[in-house]
C-alpha positions in Angstrom: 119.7 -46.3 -77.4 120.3 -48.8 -74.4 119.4 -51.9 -73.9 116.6 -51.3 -71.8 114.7 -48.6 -74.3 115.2 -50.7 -77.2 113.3 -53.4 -75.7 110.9 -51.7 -74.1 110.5 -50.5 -77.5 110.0 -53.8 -78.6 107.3 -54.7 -76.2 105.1 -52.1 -77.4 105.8 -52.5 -80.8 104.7 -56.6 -80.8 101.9 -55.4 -77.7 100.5 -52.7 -80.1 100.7 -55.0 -83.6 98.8 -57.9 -82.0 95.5 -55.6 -81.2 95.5 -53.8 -84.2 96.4 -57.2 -86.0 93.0 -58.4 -84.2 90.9 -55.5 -85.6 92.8 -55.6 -89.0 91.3 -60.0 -88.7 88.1 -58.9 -88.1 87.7 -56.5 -91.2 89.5 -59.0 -93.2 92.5 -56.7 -93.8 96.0 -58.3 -94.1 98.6 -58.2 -90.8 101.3 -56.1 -93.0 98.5 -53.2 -93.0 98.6 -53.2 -89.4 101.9 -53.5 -88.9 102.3 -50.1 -90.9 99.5 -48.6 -89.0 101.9 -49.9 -85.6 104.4 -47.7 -86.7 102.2 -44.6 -87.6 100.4 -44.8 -84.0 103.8 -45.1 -82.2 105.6 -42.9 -84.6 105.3 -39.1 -85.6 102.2 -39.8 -87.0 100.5 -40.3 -84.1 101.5 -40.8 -80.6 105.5 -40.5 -81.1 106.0 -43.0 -78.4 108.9 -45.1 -80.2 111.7 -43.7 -82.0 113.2 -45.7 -84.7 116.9 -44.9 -84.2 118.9 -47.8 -83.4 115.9 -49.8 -84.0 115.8 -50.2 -88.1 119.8 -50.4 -88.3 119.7 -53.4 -86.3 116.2 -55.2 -86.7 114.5 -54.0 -90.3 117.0 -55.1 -92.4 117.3 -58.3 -90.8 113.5 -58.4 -91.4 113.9 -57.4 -95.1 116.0 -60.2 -95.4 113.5 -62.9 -93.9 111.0 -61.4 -95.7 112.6 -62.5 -99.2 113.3 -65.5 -98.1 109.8 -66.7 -97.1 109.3 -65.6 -100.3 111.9 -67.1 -102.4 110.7 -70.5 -100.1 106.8 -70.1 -102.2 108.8 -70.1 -105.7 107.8 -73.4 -106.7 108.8 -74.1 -110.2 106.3 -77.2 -110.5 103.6 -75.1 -109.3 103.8 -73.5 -112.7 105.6 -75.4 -115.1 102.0 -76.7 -117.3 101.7 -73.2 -117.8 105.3 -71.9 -118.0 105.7 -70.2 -121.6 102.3 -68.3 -121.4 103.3 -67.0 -117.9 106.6 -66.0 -118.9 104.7 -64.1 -122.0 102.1 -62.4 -119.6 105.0 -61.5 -116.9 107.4 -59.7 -119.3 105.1 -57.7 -120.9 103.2 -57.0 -117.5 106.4 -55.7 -116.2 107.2 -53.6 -119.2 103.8 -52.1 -119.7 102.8 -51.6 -115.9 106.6 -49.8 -115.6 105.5 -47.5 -118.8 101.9 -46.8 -117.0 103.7 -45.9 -113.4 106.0 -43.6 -115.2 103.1 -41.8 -116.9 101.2 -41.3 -113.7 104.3 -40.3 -111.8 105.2 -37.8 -114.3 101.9 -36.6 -114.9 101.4 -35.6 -111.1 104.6 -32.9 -111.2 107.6 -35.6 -109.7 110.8 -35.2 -110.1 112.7 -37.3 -112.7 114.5 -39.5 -110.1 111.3 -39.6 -108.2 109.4 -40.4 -111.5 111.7 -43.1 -111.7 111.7 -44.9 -108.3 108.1 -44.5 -108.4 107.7 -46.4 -110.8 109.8 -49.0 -110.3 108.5 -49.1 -106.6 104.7 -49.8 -107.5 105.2 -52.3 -110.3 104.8 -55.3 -108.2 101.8 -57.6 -106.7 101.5 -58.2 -103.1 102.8 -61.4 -103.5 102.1 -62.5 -99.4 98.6 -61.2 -99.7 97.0 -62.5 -103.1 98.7 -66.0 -102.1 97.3 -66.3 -98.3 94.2 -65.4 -99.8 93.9 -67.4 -102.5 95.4 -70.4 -100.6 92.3 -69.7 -97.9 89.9 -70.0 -100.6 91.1 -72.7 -102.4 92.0 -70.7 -105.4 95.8 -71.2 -105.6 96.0 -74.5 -107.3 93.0 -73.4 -109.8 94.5 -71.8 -113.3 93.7 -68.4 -112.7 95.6 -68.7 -109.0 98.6 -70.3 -111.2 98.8 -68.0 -113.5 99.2 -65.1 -110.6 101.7 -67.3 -108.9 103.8 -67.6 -111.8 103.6 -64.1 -112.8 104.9 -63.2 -108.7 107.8 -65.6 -109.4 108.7 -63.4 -112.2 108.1 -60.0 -110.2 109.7 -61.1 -107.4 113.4 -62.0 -109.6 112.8 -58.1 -111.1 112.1 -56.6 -107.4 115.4 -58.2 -106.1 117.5 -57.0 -108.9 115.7 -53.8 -108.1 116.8 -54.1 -104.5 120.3 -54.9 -105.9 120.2 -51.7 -108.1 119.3 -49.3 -105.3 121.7 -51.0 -103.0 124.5 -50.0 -105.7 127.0 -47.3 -104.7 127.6 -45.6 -107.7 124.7 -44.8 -109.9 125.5 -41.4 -111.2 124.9 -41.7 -115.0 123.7 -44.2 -117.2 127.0 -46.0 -117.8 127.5 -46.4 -114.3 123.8 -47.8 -114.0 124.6 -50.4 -117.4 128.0 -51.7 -116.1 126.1 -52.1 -112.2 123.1 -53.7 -113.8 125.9 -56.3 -115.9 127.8 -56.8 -112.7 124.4 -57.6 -110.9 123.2 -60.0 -113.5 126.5 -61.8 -113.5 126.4 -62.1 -110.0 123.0 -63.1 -109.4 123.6 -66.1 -112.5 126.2 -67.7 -110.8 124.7 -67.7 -107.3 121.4 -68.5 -109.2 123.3 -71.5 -110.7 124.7 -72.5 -107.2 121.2 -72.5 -105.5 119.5 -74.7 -108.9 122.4 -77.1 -108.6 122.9 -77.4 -104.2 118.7 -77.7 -104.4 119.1 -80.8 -106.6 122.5 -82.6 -105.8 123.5 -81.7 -102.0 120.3 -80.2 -100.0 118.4 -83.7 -101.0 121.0 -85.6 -99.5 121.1 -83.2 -96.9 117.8 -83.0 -95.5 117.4 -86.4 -96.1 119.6 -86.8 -92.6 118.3 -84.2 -90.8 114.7 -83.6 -91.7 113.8 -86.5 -88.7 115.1 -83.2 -86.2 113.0 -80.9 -85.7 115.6 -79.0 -84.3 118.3 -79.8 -86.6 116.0 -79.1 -89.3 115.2 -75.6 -88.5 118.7 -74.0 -87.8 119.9 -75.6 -91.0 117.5 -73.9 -93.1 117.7 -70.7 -91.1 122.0 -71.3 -91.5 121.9 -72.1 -95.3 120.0 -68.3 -95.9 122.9 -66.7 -94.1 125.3 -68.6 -96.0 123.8 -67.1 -99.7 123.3 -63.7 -97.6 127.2 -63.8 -96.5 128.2 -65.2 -100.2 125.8 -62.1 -101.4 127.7 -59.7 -99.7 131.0 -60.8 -100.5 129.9 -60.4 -104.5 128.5 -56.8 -102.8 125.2 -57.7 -103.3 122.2 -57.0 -100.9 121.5 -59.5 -98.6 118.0 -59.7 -99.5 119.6 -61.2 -103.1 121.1 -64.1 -100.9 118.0 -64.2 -98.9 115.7 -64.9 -101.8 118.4 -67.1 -103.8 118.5 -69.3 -100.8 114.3 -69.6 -100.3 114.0 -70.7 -103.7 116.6 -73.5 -103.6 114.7 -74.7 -100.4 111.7 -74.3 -102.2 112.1 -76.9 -104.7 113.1 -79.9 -101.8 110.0 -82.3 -100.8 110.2 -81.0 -97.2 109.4 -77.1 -98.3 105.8 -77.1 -97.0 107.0 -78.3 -93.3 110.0 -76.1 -93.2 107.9 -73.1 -94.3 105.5 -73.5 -91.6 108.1 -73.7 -89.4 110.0 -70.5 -90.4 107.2 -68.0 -90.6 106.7 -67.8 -87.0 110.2 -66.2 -86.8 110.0 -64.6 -90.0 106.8 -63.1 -89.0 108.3 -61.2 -85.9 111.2 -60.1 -88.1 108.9 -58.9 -90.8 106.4 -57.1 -88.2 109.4 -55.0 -86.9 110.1 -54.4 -90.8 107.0 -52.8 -91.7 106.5 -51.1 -88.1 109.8 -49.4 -88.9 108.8 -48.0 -92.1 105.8 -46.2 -90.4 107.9 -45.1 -87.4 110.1 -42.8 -89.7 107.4 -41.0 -91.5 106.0 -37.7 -89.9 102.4 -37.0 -90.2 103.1 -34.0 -93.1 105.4 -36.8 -95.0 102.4 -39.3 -95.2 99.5 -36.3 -96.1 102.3 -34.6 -98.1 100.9 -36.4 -101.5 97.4 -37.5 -100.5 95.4 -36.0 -103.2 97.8 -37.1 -105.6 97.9 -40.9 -103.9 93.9 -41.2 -104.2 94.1 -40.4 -107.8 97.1 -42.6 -108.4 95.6 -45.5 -106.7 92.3 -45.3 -108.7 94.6 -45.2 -112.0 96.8 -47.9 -111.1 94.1 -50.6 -110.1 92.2 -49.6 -113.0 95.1 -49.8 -115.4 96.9 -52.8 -113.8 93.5 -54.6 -114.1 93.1 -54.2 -117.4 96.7 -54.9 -119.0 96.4 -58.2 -116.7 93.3 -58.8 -118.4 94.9 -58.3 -121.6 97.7 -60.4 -121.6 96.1 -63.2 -120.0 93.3 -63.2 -123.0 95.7 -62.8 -125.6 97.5 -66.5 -124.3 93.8 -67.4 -125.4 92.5 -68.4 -122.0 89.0 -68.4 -121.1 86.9 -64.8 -120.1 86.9 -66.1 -116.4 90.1 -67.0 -116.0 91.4 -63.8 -117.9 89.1 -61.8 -115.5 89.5 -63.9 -112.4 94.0 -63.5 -113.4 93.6 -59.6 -113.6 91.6 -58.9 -110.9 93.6 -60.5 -108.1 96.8 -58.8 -109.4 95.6 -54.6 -109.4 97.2 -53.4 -106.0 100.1 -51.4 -105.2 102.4 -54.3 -103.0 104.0 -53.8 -99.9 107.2 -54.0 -101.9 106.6 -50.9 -102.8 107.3 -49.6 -99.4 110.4 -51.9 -99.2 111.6 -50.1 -102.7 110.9 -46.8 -101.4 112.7 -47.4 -98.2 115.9 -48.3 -99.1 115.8 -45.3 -101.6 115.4 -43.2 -98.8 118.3 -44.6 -97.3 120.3 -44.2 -100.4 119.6 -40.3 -100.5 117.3 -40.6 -103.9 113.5 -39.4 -102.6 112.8 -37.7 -99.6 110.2 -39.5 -96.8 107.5 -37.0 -98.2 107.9 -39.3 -101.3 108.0 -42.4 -99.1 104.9 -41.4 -97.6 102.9 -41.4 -101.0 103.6 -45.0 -101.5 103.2 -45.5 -98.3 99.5 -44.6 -98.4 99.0 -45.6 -101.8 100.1 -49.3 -100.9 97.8 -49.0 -97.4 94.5 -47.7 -99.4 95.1 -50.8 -102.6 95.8 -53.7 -100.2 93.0 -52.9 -98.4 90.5 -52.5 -101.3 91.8 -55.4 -103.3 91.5 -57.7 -99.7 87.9 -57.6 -100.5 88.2 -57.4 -104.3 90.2 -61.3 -104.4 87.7 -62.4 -101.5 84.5 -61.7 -103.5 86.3 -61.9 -107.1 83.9 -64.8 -108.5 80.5 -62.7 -107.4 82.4 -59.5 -109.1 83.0 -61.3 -112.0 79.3 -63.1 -112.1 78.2 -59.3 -112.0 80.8 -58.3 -114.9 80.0 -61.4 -117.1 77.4 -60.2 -119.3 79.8 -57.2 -120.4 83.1 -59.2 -120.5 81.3 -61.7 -122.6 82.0 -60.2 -125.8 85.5 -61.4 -125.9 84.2 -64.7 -125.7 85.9 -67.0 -128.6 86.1 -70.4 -129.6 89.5 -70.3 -129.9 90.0 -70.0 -126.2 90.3 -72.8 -123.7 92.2 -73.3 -120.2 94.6 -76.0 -119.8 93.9 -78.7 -117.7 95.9 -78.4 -114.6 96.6 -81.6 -112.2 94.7 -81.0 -109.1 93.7 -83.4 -106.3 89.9 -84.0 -106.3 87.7 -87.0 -104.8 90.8 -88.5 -104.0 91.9 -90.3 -100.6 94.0 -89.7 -98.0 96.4 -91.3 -95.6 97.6 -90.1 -92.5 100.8 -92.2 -91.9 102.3 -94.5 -93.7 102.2 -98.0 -91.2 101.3 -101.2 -91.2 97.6 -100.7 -90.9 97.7 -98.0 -94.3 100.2 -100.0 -96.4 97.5 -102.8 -96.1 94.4 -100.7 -97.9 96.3 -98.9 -100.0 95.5 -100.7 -102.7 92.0 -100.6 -102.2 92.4 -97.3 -101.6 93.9 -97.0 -105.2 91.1 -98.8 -107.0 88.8 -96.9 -105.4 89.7 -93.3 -106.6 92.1 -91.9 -109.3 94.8 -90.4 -106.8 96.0 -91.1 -103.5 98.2 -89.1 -101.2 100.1 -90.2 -98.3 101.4 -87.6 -95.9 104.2 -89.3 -93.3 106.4 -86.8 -91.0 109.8 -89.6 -91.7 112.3 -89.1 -94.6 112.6 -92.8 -95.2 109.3 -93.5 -95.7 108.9 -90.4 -98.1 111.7 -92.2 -99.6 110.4 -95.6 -100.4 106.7 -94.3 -101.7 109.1 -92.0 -104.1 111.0 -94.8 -105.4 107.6 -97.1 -105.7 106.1 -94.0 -107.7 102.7 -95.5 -107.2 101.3 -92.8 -104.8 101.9 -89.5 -103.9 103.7 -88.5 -101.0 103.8 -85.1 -99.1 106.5 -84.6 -95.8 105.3 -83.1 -93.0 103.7 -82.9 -89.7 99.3 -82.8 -90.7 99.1 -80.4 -88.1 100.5 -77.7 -90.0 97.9 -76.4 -92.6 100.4 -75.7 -95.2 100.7 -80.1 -95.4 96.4 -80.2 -95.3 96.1 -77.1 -98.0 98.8 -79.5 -100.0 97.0 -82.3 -100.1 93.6 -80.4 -100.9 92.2 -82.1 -97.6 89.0 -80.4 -98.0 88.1 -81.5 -101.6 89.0 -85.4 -100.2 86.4 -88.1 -100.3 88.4 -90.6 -98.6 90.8 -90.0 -95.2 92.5 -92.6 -93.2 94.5 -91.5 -90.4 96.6 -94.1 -88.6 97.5 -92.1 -85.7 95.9 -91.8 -82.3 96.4 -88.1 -81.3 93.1 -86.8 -80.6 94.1 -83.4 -81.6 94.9 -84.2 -85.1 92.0 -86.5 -85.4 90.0 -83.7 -84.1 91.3 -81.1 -86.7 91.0 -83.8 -89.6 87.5 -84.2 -89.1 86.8 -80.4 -88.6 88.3 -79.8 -91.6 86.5 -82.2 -94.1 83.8 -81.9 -96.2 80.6 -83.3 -94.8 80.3 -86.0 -97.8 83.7 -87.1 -96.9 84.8 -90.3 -95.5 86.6 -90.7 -92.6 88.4 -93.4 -90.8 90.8 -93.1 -87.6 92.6 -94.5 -84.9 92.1 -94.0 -81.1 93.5 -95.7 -78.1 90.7 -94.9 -75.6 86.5 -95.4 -75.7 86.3 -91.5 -74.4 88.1 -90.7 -77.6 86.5 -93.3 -80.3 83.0 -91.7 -78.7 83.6 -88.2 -79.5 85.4 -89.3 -83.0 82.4 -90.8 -83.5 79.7 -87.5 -82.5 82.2 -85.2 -84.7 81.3 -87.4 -87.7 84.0 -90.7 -88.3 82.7 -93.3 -90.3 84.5 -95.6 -88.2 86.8 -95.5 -85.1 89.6 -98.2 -85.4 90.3 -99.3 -81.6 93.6 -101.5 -82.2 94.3 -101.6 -78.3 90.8 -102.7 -77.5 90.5 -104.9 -80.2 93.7 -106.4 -79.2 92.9 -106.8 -75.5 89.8 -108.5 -76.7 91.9 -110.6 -79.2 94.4 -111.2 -76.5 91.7 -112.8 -73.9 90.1 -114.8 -76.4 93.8 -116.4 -76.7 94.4 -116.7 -73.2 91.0 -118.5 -72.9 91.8 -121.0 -75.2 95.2 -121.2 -73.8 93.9 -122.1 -70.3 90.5 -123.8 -71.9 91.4 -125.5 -74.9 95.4 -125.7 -75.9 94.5 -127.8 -78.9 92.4 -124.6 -80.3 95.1 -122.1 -79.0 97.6 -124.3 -81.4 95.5 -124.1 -84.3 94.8 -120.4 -84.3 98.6 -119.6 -84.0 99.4 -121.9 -86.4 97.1 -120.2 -88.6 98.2 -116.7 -87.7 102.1 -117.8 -88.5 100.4 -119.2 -91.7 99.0 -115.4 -93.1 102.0 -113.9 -91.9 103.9 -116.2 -93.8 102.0 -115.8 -96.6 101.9 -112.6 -96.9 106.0 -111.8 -96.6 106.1 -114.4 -99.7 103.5 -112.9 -102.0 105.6 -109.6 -101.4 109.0 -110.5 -101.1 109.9 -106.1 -100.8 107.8 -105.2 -98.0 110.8 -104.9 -95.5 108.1 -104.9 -92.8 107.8 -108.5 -93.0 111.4 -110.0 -94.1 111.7 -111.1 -90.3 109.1 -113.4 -90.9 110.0 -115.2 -92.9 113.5 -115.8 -91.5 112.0 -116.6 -88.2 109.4 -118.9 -89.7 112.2 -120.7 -91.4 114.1 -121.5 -88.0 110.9 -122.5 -86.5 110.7 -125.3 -89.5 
């Protein structure tokens, strides 16, 4: 294909995936559905106007790669580690039992034993990029229910990449071949494993500690440490996606994750886009209908099933009806790493695309369904309750999850919030700074008296951290009217809010949008300053005293807290002035 074709292809591929990813917004539905629908209405499917030769060698795989490690970058281990044995207890046996019920279906609509098999494994897994943009947009991701989903992703996820690393395998003729690849894999994946746990707490720390500051710096570095586990992955003759995901979850556990995530996924995104579009370019229209009576009634089965084995093993940890339902519910589609399965056993020779098409509309018909199932899972479940009440027990209770609430917020961490933040902190239970440098990050870590999150407020990933909408309290020390702006959008209408502007135009429409109060330091400071220079000209004798008393508070201050490095200067200046 030349150079010219393939990106002309391109440009039709991102031209068609933006309006059908505007029509997919507007019914709700998540952008991987219509990147799969791109590549049926350019493909065979449809129009045939792209072919995919050239273009999944060179681009897909590269987006596989990305894909898993925006992934592995979500894997939070604190996110889950109140609730870490009952997870673990609900994920194994979810895995186990949701294989067993895939096989059964497979087998019982007429597939072959190997495509039994990938089958199976192919549409054991949640949409992990789906339930957790949804539940993050509702608020539900820090609640128990959302954490107990997470967690069991984080397991799924480790089982799809082995998967991955299975498939990718050369030699997988008989069940000794598949046992000594499966040790290999296992011993490969522990050591790099081990590698990632140890660089995430002893060199990446120390690391991005330097660089974070650079936005620039910061970004290839990240972007250079995944193809450093993808190239040590593929010397071990491992998939890259293994690397890929290894890598993402030793980013994941650094302080700077949220910022660096935002900043990834807008290249990820493209990567992943030509991904998915490249799985619907190689189907043919009979491929994707081949199986569609058999995909309607798998679907139906494999919600219905997956739903309720969630439900069990979530109530038998002894969690509450709600949370049990809420769990299961969220968790009953077929992922789109069922296509990513199904693909790269195509590629290996093991199912035919007729095969690839099945899960292909399977995955497209449960995404979309449970989109609207997770959205309006609480009025489901108000609907449900009477029924679901009879396994109602005394013995069950949730566990009490940390979770910011009526707490406050500062923007910035400066001389103007370092002086309120203990009035901040005997005002409400928690407060949480968010500050875009690494040394300040560092200090409030070593104090341990607040809570500190790194990153630009701009990106919603920092403001869904920090639970800005459930905040009573926000101070923002900056200036920038478009942050400012976005804060106070953002907020709930009983919170209060307190910011900084540098113009009157910009304290006025603070002020209409709803701040409590508008802190004008340069005109308070021009007024300050001719009050001064009045005296100065006017009265010198009053001009004296009121420096004298301002060198007097500063002094003071420095000496009631010898640590505050802000104001050490003083007090060697005031001494040379004695």
């Amino acid at each position: 294909m030349s150079e010219i074709a393939l990106a002309a292809d391109f440009a039709i591929i991102i031209v068609v995936a933006t309006i059908v990813g505007l029509i997919a917004r507007q019914t709700g539905q998540p952008t991987i559905i219509a990147y799969i629908l791109t590549g049926l209405i350019l493909g065979p499917v449809m129009f045939d106007i792209v072919t995919e030769e050239g273009l999944v060698e060179s681009m897909a795989e590269l987006g596989l790669g990305f894909l898993l490690f925006l992934l592995g970058m979500k894997m939070r281990f604190d996110d889950i580690r109140e609730i870490l044995r009952p997870i673990i207890n609900i994920a194994v046996w979810q895995t186990i039992l949701q294989t067993a019920l895939a096989l059964a279906v497979a087998w019982a609509l007429g597939f072959d034993p190997t495509e039994v098999v990938i089958i199976a494994l192919a549409t054991v897994f949640g949409a992990t990029p789906i339930i957790v943009k949804i539940l993050t947009d509702k608020d539900e991701i820090t609640a128990l229910p959302g954490k107990i989903d997470v967690g069991v992703l984080i397991v799924q996820d480790i089982y799809l990449v082995i998967i991955l690393a299975l498939l990718g395998a050369d030699e997988l003729g008989s069940a000794s071949e598949i046992a000594t690849t499966l040790g290999v894999i296992a011993v490969m994946m522990t050591f790099i494993g081990l590698f990632s746990i140890a660089s995430s707490r002893y060199l990446l720390p120390k690391l991005f500690r330097r660089i974070a500051d650079n936005k620039d710096v910061f970004l290839v570095v990240s972007i250079a440490w995944a193809f450093l586990f993808i190239a040590v992955s593929e010397q071990f003759d491992l998939s890259l996606e293994v690397g890929a995901f290894l890598a993402g979850i030793s980013l994941a556990q650094l302080p700077y994750s949220k910022e660096l995530e935002d900043r990834i996924t807008p290249i990820t995104d493209f990567f992943i886009l030509v991904f998915f579009a490249s799985i619907g370019l190689r189907l043919a229209a009979d491929d994707l209908l081949a199986y569609w009576l058999e995909a309607i009634i798998a679907s139906v089965v494999l919600m219905v099933g997956n739903f309720w084995i969630m439900f069990y093993l979530i109530d038998r940890e002894d969690f509450s009806v709600e949370t049990s339902f809420l769990g299961a519910i969220n968790m009953v589609q077929v992922s789109e790493f069922s296509l990513v399965v199904g693909a790269l056993a195509v590629q290996q020779g093991y199912i035919g695309t007729d095969v690839l098409g099945y899960l292909s509309l399977m995955a497209l018909m449960t995404m979309s369904v449970s989109t609207y199932i997770i959205n309006y899972n609480h009025t489901i479940y108000a609907r449900a309750k009477p029924w679901f009440s009879r396994f109602e027990s005394k013995s069950k209770s949730d566990v009490e999850l940390k979770s910011y609430d009526d707490h406050a917020i500062a923007i910035g961490y400066d001389e103007v919030t370092q002086q309120v933040l203990p009035l901040l902190e005997d005002k409400y239970e928690d407060v949480v700074i968010i500050d875009r440098r690494t040394d300040h990050i560092e200090e409030l870590e070593e104090e341990g008296r607040y809570d500190a999150i790194y990153g630009d407020f701009r990106h919603g990933e920092i403001r869904k951290e920090a639970n800005l909408k459930n905040a009573s309290f926000v101070l923002s020390s900056t200036v920038q009217l478009d942050v400012n702006k976005a804060l106070l959008n953002e907020v709930s209408d009983d919170a209060t809010v307190f910011v900084e502007a540098e113009r009157i135009d910009d304290a006025r429409e603070l002020y209409d949008r709803g701040a409590a109060y508008v802190i004008m330091s340069t005109y308070l400071t021009a007024e300050k300053l001719s009050e001064y220079l009045e005296w100065y000209v006017s009265d010198p004798a009053s001009f004296d005293e009121a420096v004298e008393r301002d060198i007097e508070r500063i002094t003071r201050r420095a000496r009631s807290d010898p640590t505050d490095r802000q104001w050490q200067w003083v007090e060697s200046e005031g001494d040379s002035d004695d």
